[in-house]
Backbone as XML, in Angstrom:
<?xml version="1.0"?>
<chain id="A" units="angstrom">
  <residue number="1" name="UNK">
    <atom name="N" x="44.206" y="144.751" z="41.771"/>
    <atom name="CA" x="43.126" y="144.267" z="42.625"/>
    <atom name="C" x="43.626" y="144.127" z="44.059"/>
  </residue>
  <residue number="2" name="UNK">
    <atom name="N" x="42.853" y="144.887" z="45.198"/>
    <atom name="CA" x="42.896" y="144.843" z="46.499"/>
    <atom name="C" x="42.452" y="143.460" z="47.108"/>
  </residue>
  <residue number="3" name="UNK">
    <atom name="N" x="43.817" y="142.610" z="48.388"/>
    <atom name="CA" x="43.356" y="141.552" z="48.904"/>
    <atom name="C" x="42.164" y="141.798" z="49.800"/>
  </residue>
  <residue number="4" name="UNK">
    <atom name="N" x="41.185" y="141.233" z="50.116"/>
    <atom name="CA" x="40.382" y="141.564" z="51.687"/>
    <atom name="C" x="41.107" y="141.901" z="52.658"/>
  </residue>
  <residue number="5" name="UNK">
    <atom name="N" x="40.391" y="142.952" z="53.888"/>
    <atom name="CA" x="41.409" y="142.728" z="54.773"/>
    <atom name="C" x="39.912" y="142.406" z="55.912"/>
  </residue>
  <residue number="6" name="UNK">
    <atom name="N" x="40.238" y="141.704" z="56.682"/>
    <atom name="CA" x="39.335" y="141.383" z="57.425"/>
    <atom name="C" x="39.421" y="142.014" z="59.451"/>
  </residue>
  <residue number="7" name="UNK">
    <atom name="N" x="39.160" y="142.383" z="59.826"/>
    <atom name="CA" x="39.607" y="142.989" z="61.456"/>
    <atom name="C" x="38.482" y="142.543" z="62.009"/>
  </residue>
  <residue number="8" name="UNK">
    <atom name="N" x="38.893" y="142.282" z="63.465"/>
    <atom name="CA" x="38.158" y="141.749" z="64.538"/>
    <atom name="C" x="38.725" y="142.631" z="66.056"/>
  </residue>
  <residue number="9" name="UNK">
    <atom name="N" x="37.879" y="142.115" z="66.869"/>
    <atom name="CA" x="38.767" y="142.676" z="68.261"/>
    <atom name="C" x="38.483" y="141.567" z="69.372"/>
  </residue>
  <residue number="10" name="UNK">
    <atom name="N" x="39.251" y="140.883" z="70.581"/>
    <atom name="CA" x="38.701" y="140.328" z="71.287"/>
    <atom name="C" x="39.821" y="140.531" z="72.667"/>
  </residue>
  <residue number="11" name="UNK">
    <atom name="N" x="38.783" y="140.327" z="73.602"/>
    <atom name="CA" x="39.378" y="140.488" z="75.074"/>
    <atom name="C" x="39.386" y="139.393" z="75.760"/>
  </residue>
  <residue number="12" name="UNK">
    <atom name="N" x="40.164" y="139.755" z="77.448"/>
    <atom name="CA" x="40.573" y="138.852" z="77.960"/>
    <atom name="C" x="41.158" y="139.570" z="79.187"/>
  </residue>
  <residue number="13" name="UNK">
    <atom name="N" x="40.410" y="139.171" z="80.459"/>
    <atom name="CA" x="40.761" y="139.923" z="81.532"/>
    <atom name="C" x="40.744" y="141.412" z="81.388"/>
  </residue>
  <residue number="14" name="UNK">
    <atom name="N" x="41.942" y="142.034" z="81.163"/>
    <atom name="CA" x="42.141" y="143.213" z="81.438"/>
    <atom name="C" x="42.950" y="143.253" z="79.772"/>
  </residue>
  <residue number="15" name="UNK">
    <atom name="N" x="42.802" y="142.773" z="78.816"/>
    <atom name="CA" x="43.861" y="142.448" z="77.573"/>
    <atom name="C" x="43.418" y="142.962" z="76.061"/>
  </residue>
  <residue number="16" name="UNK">
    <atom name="N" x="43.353" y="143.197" z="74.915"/>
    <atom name="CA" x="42.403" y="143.655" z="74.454"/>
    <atom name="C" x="42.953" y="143.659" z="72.829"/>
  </residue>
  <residue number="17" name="UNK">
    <atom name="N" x="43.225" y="142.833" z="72.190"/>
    <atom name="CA" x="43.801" y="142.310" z="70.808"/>
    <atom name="C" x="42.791" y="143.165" z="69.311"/>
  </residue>
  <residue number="18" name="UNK">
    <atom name="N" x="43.605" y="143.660" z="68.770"/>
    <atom name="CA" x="42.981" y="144.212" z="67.618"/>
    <atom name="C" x="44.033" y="143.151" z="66.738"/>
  </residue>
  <residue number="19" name="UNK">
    <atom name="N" x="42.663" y="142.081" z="65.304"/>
    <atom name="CA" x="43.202" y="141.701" z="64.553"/>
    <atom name="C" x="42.999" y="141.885" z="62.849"/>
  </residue>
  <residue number="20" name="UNK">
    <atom name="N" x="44.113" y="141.943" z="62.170"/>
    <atom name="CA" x="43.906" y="142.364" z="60.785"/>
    <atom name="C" x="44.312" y="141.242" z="59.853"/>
  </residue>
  <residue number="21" name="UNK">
    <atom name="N" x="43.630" y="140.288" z="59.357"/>
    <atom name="CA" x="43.462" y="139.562" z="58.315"/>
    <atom name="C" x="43.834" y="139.503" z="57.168"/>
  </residue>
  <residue number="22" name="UNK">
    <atom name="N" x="44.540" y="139.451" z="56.490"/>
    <atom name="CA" x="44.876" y="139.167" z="54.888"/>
    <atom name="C" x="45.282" y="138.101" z="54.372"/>
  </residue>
  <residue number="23" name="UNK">
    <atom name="N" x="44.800" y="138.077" z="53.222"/>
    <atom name="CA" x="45.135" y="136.662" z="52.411"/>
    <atom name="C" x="46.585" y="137.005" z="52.198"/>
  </residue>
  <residue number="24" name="UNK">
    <atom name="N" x="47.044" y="135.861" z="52.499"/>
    <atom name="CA" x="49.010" y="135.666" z="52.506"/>
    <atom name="C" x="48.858" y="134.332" z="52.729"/>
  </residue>
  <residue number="25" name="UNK">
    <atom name="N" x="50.516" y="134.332" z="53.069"/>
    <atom name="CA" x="51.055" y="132.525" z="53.325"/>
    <atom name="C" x="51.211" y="132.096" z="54.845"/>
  </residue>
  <residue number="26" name="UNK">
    <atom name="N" x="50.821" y="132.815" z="55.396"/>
    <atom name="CA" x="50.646" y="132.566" z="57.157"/>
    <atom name="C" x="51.474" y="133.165" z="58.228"/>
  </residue>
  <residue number="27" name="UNK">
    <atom name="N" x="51.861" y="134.239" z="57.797"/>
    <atom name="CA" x="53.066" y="135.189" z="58.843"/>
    <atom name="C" x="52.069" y="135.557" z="59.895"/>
  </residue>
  <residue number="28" name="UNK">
    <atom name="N" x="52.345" y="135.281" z="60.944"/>
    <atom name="CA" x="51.286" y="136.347" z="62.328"/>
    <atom name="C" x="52.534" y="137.032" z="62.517"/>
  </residue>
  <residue number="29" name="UNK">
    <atom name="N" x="52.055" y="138.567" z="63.165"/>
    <atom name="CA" x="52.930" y="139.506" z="63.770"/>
    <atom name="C" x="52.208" y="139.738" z="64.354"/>
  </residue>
  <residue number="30" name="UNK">
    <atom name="N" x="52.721" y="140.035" z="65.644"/>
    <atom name="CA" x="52.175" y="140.622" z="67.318"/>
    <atom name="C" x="52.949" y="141.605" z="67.644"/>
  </residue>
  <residue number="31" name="UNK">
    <atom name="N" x="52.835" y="142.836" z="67.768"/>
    <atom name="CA" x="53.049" y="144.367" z="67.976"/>
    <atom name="C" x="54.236" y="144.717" z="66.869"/>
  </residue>
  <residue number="32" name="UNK">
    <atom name="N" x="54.057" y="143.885" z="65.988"/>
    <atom name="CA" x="55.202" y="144.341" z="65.071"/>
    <atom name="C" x="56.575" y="143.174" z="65.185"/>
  </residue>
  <residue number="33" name="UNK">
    <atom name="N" x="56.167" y="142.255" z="65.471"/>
    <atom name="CA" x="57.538" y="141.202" z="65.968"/>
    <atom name="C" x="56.533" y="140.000" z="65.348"/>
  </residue>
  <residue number="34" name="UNK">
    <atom name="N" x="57.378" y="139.080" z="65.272"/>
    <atom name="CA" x="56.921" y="137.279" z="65.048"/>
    <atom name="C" x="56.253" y="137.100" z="66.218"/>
  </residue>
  <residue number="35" name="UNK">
    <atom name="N" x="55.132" y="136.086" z="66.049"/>
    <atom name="CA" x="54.867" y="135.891" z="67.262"/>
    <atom name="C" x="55.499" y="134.803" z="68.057"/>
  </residue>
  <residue number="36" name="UNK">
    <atom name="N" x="56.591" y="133.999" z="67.532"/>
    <atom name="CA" x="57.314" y="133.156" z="68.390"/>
    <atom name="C" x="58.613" y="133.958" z="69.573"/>
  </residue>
  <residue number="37" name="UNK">
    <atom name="N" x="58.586" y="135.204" z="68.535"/>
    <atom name="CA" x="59.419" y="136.344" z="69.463"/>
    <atom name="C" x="58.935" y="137.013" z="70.680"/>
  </residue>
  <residue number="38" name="UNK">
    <atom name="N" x="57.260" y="137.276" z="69.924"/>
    <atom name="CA" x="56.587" y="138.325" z="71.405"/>
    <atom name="C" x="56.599" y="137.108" z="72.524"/>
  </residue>
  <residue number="39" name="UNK">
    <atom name="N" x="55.751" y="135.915" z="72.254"/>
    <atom name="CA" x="55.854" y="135.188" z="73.494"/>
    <atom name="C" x="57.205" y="134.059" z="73.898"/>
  </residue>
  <residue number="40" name="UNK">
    <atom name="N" x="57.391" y="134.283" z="74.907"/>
    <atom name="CA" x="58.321" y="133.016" z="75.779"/>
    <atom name="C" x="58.359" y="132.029" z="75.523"/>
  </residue>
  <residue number="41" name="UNK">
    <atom name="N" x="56.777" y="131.104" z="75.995"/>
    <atom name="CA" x="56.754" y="130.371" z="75.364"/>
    <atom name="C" x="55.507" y="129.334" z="74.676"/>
  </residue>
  <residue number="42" name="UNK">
    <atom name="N" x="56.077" y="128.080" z="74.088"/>
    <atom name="CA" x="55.445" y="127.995" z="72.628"/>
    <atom name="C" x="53.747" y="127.483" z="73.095"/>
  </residue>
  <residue number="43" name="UNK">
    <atom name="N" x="53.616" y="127.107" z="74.267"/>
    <atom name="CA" x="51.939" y="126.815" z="74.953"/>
    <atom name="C" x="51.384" y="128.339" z="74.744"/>
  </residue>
  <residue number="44" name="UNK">
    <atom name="N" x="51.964" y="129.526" z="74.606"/>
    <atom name="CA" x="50.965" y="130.317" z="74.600"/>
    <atom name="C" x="50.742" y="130.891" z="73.125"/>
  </residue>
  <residue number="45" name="UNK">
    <atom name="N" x="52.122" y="130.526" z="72.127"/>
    <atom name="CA" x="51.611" y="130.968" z="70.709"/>
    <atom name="C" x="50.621" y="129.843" z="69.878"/>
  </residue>
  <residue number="46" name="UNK">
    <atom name="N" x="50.833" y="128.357" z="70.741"/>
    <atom name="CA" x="49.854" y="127.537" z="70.096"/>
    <atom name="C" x="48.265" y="127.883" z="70.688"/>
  </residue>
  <residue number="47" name="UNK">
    <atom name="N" x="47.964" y="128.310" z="71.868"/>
    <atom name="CA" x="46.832" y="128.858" z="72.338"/>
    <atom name="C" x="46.382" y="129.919" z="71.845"/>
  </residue>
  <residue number="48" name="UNK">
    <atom name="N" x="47.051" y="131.086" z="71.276"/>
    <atom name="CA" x="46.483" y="131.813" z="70.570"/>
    <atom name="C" x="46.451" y="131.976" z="69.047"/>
  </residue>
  <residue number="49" name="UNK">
    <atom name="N" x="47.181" y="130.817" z="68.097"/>
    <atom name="CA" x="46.987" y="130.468" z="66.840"/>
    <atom name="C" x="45.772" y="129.477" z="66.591"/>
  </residue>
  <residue number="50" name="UNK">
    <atom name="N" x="45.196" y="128.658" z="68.011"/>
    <atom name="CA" x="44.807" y="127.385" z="68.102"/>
    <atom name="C" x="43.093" y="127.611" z="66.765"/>
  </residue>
  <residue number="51" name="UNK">
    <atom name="N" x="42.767" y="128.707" z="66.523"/>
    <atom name="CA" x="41.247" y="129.194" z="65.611"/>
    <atom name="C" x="41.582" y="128.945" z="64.290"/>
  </residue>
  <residue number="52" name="UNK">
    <atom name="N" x="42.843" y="129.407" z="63.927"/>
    <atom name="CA" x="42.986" y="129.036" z="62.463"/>
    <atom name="C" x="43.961" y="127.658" z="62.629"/>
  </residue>
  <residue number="53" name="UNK">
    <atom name="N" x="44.563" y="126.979" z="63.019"/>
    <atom name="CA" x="44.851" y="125.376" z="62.974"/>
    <atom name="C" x="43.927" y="124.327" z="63.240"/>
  </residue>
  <residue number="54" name="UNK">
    <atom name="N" x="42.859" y="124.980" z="64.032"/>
    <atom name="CA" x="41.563" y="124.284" z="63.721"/>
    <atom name="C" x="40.329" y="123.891" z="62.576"/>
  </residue>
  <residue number="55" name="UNK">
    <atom name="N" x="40.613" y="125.217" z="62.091"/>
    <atom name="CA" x="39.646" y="125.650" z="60.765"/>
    <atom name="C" x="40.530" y="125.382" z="59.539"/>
  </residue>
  <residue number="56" name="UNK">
    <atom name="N" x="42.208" y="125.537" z="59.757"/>
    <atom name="CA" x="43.230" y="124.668" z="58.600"/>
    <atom name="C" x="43.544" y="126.022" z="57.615"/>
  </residue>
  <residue number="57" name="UNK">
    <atom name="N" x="43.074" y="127.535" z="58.278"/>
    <atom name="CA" x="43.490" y="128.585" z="57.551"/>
    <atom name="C" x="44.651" y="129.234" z="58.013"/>
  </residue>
  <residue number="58" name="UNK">
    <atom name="N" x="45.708" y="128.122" z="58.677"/>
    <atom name="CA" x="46.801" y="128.798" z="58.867"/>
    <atom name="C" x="47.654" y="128.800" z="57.648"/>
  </residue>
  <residue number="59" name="UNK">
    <atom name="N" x="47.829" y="128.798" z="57.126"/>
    <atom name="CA" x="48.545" y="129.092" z="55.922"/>
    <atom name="C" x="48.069" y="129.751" z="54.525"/>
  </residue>
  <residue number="60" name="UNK">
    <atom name="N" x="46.729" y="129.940" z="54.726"/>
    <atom name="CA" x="45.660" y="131.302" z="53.636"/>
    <atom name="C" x="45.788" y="132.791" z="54.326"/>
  </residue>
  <residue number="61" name="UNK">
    <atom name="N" x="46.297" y="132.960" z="55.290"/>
    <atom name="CA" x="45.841" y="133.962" z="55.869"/>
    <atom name="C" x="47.382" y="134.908" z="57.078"/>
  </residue>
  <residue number="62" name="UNK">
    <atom name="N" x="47.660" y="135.918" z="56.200"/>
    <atom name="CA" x="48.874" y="136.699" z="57.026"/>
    <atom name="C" x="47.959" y="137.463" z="58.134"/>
  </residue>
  <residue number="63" name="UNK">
    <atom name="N" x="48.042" y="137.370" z="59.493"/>
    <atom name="CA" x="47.290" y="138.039" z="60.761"/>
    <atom name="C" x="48.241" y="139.387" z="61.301"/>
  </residue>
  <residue number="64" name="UNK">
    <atom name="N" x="48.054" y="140.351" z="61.202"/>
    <atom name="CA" x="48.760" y="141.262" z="62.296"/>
    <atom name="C" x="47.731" y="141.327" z="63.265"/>
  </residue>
  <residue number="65" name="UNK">
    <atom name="N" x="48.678" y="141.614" z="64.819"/>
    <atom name="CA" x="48.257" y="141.634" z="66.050"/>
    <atom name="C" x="47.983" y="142.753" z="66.538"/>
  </residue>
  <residue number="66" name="UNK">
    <atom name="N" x="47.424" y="143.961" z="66.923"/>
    <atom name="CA" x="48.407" y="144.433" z="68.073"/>
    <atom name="C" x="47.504" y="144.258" z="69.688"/>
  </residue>
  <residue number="67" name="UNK">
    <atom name="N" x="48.204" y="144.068" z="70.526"/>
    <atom name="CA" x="47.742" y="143.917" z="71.668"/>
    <atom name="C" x="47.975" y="144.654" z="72.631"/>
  </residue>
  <residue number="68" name="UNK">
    <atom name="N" x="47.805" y="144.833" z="73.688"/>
    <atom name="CA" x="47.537" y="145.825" z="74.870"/>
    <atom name="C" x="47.157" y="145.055" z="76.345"/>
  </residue>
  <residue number="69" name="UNK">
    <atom name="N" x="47.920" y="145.441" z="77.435"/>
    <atom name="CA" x="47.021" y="145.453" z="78.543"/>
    <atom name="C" x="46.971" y="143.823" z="79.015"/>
  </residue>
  <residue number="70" name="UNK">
    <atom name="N" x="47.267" y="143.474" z="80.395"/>
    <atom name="CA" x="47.098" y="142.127" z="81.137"/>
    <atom name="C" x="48.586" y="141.706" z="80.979"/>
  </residue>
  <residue number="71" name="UNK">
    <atom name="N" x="48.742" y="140.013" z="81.231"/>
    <atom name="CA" x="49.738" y="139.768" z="81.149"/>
    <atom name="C" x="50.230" y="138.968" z="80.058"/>
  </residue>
  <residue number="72" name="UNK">
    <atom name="N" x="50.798" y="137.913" z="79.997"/>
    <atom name="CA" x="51.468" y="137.383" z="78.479"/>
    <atom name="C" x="49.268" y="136.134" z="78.336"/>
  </residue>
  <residue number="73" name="UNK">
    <atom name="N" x="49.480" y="135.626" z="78.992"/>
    <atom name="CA" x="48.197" y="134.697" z="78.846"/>
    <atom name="C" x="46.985" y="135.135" z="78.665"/>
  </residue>
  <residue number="74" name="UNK">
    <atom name="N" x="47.074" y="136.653" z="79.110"/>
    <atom name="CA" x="45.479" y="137.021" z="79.114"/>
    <atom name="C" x="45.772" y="137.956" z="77.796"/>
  </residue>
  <residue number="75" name="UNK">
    <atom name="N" x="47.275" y="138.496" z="77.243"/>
    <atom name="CA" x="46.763" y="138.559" z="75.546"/>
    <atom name="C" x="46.989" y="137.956" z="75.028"/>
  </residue>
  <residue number="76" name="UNK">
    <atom name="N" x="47.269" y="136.471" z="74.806"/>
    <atom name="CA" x="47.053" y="135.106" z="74.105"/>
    <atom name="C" x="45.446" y="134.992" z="74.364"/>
  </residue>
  <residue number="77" name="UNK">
    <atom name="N" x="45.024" y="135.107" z="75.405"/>
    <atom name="CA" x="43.761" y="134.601" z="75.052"/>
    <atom name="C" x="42.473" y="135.660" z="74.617"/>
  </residue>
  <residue number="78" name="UNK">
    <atom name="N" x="43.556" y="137.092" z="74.537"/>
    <atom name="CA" x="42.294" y="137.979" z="73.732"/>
    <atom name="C" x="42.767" y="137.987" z="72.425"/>
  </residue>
  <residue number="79" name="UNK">
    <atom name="N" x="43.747" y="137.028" z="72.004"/>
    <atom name="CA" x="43.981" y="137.572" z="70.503"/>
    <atom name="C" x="43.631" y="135.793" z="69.985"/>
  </residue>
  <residue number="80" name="UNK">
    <atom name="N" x="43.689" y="135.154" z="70.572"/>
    <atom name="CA" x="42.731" y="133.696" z="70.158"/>
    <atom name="C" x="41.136" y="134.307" z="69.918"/>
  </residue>
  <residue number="81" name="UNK">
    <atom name="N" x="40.476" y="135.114" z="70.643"/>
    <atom name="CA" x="39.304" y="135.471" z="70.688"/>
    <atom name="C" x="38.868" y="136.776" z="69.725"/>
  </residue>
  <residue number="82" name="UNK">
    <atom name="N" x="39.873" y="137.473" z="69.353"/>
    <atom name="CA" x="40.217" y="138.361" z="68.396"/>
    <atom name="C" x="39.763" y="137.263" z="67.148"/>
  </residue>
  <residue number="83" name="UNK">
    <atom name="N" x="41.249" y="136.449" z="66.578"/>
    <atom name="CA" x="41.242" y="135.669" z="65.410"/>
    <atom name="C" x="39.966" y="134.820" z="65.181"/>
  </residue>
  <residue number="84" name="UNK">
    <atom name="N" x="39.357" y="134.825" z="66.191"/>
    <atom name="CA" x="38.243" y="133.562" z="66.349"/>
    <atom name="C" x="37.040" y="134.746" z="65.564"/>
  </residue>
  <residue number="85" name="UNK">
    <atom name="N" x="36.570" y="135.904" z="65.882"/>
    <atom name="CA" x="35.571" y="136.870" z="65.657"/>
    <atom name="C" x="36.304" y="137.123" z="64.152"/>
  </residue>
  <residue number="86" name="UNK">
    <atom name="N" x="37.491" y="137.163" z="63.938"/>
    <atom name="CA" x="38.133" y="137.519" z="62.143"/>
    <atom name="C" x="37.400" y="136.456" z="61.257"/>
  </residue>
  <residue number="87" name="UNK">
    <atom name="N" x="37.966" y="135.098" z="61.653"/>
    <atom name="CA" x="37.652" y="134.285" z="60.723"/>
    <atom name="C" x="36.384" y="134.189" z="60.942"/>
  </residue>
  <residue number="88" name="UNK">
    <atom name="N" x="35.204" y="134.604" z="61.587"/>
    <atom name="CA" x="34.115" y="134.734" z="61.933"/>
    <atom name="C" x="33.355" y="135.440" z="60.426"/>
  </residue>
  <residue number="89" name="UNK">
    <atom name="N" x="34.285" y="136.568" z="60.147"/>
    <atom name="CA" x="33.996" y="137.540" z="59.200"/>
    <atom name="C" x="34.621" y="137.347" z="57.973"/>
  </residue>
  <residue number="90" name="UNK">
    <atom name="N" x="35.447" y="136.372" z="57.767"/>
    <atom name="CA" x="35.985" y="136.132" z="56.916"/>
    <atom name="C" x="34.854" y="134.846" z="55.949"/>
  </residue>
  <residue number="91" name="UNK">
    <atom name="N" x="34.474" y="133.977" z="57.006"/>
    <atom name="CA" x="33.751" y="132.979" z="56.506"/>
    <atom name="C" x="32.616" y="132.414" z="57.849"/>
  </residue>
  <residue number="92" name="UNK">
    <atom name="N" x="31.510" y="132.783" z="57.406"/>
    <atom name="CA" x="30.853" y="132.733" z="58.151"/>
    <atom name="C" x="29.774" y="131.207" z="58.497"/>
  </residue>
  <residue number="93" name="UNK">
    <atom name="N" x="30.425" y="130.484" z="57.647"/>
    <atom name="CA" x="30.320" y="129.006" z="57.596"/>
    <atom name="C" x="30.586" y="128.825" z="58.046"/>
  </residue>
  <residue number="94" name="UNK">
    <atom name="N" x="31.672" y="129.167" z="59.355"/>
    <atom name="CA" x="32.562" y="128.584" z="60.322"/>
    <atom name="C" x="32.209" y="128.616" z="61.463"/>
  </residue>
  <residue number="95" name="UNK">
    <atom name="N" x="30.742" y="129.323" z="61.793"/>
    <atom name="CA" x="30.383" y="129.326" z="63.123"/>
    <atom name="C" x="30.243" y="128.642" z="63.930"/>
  </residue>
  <residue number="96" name="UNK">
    <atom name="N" x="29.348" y="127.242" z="63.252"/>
    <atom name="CA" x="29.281" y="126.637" z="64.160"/>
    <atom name="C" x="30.455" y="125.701" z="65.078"/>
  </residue>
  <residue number="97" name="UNK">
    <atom name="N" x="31.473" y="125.384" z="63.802"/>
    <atom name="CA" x="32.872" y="124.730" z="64.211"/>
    <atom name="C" x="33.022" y="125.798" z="65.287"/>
  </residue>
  <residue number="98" name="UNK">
    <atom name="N" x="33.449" y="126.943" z="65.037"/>
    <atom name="CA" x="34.069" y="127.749" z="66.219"/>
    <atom name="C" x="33.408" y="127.985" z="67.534"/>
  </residue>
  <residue number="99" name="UNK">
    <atom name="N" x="32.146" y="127.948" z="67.884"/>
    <atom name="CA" x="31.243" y="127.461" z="68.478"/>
    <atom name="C" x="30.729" y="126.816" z="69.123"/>
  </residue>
  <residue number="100" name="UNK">
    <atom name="N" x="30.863" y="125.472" z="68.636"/>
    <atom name="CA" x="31.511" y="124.207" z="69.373"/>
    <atom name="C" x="32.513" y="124.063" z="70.140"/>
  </residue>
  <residue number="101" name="UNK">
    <atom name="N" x="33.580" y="125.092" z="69.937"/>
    <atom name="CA" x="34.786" y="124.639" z="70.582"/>
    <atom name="C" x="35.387" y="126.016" z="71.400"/>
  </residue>
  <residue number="102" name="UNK">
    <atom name="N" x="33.869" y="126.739" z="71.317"/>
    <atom name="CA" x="34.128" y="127.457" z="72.834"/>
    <atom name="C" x="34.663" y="129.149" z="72.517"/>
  </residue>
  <residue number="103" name="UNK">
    <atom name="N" x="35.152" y="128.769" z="71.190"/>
    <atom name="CA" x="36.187" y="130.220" z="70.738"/>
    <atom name="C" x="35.709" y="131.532" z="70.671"/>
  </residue>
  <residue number="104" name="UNK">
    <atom name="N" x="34.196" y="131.826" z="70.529"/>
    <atom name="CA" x="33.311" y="132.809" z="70.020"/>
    <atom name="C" x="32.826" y="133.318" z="71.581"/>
  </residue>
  <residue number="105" name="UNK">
    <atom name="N" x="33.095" y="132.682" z="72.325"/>
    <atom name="CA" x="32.429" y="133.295" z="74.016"/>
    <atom name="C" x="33.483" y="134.049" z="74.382"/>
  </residue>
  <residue number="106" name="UNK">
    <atom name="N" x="33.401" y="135.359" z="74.846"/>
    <atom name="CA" x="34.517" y="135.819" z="75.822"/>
    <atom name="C" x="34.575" y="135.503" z="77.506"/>
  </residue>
  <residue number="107" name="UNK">
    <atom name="N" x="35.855" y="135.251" z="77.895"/>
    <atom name="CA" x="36.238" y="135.316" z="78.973"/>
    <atom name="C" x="36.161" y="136.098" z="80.032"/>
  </residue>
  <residue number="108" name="UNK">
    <atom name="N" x="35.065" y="135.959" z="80.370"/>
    <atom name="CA" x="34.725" y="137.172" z="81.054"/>
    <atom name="C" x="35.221" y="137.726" z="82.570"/>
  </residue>
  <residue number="109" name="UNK">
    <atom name="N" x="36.243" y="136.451" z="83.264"/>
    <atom name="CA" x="36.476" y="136.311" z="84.547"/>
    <atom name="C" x="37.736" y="137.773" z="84.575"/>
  </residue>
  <residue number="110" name="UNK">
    <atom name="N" x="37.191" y="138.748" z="85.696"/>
    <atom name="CA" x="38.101" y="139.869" z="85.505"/>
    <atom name="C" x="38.509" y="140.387" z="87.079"/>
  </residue>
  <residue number="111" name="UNK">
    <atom name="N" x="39.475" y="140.831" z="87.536"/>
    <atom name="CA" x="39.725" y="141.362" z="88.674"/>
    <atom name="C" x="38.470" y="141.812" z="89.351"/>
  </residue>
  <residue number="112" name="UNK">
    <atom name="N" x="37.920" y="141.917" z="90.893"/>
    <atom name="CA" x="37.131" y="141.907" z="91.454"/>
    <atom name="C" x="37.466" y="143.459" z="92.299"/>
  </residue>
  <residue number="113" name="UNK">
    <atom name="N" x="36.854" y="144.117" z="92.360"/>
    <atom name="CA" x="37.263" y="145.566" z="92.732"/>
    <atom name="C" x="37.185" y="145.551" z="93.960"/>
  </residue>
  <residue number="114" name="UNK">
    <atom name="N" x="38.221" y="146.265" z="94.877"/>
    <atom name="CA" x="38.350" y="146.087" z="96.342"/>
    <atom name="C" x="36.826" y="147.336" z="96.847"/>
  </residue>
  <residue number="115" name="UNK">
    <atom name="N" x="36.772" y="146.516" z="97.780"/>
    <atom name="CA" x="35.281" y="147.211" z="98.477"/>
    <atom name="C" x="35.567" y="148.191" z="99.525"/>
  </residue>
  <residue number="116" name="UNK">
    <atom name="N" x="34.992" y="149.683" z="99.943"/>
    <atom name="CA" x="35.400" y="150.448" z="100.752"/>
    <atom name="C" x="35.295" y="149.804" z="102.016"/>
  </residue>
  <residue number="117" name="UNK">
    <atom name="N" x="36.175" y="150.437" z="103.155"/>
    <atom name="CA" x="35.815" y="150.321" z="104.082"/>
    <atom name="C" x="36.994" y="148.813" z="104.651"/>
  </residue>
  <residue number="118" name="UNK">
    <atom name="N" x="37.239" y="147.974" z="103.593"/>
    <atom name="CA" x="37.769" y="146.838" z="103.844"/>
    <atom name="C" x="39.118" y="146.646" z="103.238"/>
  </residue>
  <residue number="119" name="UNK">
    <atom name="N" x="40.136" y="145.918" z="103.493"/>
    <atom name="CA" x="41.392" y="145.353" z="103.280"/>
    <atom name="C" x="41.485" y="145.269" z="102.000"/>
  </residue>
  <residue number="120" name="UNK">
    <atom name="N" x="40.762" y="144.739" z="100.900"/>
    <atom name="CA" x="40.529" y="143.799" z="99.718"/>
    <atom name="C" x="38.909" y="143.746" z="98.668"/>
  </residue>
  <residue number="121" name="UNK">
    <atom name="N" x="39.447" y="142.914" z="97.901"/>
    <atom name="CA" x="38.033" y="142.633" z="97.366"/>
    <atom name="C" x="37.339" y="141.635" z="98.356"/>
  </residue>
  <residue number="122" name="UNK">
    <atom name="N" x="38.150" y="140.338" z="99.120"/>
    <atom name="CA" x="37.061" y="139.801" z="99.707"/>
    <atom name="C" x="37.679" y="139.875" z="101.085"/>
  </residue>
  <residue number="123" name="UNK">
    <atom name="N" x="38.971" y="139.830" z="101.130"/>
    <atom name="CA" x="39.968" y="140.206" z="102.664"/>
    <atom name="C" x="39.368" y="141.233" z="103.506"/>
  </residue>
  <residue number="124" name="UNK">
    <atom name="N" x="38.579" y="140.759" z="104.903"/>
    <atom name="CA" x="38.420" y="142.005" z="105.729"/>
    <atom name="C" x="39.079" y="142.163" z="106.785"/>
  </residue>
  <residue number="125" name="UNK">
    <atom name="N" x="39.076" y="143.125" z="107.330"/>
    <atom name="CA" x="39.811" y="143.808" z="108.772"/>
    <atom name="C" x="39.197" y="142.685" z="110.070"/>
  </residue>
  <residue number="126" name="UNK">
    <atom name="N" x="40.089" y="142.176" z="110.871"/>
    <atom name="CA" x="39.466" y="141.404" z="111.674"/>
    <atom name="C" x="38.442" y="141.526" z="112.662"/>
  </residue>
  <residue number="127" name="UNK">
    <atom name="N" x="37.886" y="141.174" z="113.174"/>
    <atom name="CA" x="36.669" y="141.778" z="114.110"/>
    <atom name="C" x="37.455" y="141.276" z="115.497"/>
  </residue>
  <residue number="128" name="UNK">
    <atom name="N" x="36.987" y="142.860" z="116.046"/>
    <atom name="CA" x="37.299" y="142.628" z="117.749"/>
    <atom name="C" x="36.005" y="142.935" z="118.496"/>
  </residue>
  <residue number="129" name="UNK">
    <atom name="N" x="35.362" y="142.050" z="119.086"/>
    <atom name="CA" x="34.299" y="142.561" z="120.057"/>
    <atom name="C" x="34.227" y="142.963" z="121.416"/>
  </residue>
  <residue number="130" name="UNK">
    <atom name="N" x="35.893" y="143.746" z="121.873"/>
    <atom name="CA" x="36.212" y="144.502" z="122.440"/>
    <atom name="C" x="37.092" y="145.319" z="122.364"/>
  </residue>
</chain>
């Protein structure tokens, strides 16, 4: 008999977390490493475990990661938003908890594209009126 496997995806800035779900004893791997290895440090593996220590399925559930793209915080916070849409699909009783606490919205705040003609996205060339 085959365990479930459950997958989600979630973003973050420029960041972009694919997650895979299985019933296990609670190993996360992030690109193939522990995740106390991929990140520095431990504020950003508790920020992106923070969906299942909330819901208390950290220890039902082995997560592989893989992530892509931004910097160490903005894929902590697409793979919090990843795990958050898994256990979404895993148990869907859980919405509203997750819901409440913000996990199910993406982050939508993203680099602002520099505008022609000018220095920047909001930086312009100084004005001379001679």
């Amino acid at each position: 008999m085959e365990t479930e496997k459950f997958i989600g995806t979630g973003k973050r800035k420029s960041s972009i977390a694919r997650v895979c779900m299985l019933e296990g004893k609670g190993d996360v791997k992030v690109n193939n490493k522990e995740i106390s290895e991929y990140f520095s440090s431990e504020s950003e593996v508790s920020y992106s475990l923070y969906p299942l220590e909330m819901t208390e399925l950290d220890k039902k559930y082995d997560v592989k990661v893989n992530v892509a793209g931004g910097g160490l915080m903005g894929q902590a916070g697409a793979i919090r938003h990843a795990i958050s849409n898994t256990i979404l699909q895993a148990n869907p009783n859980l919405r509203l908890v997750l819901k409440r606490a913000g996990l199910l919205t993406r982050d939508a705040r993203i680099k602002e594209r520099k505008k022609y003609g000018q220095k920047g996205a909001r930086k312009k060339f100084q004005f001379s009126k001679r």
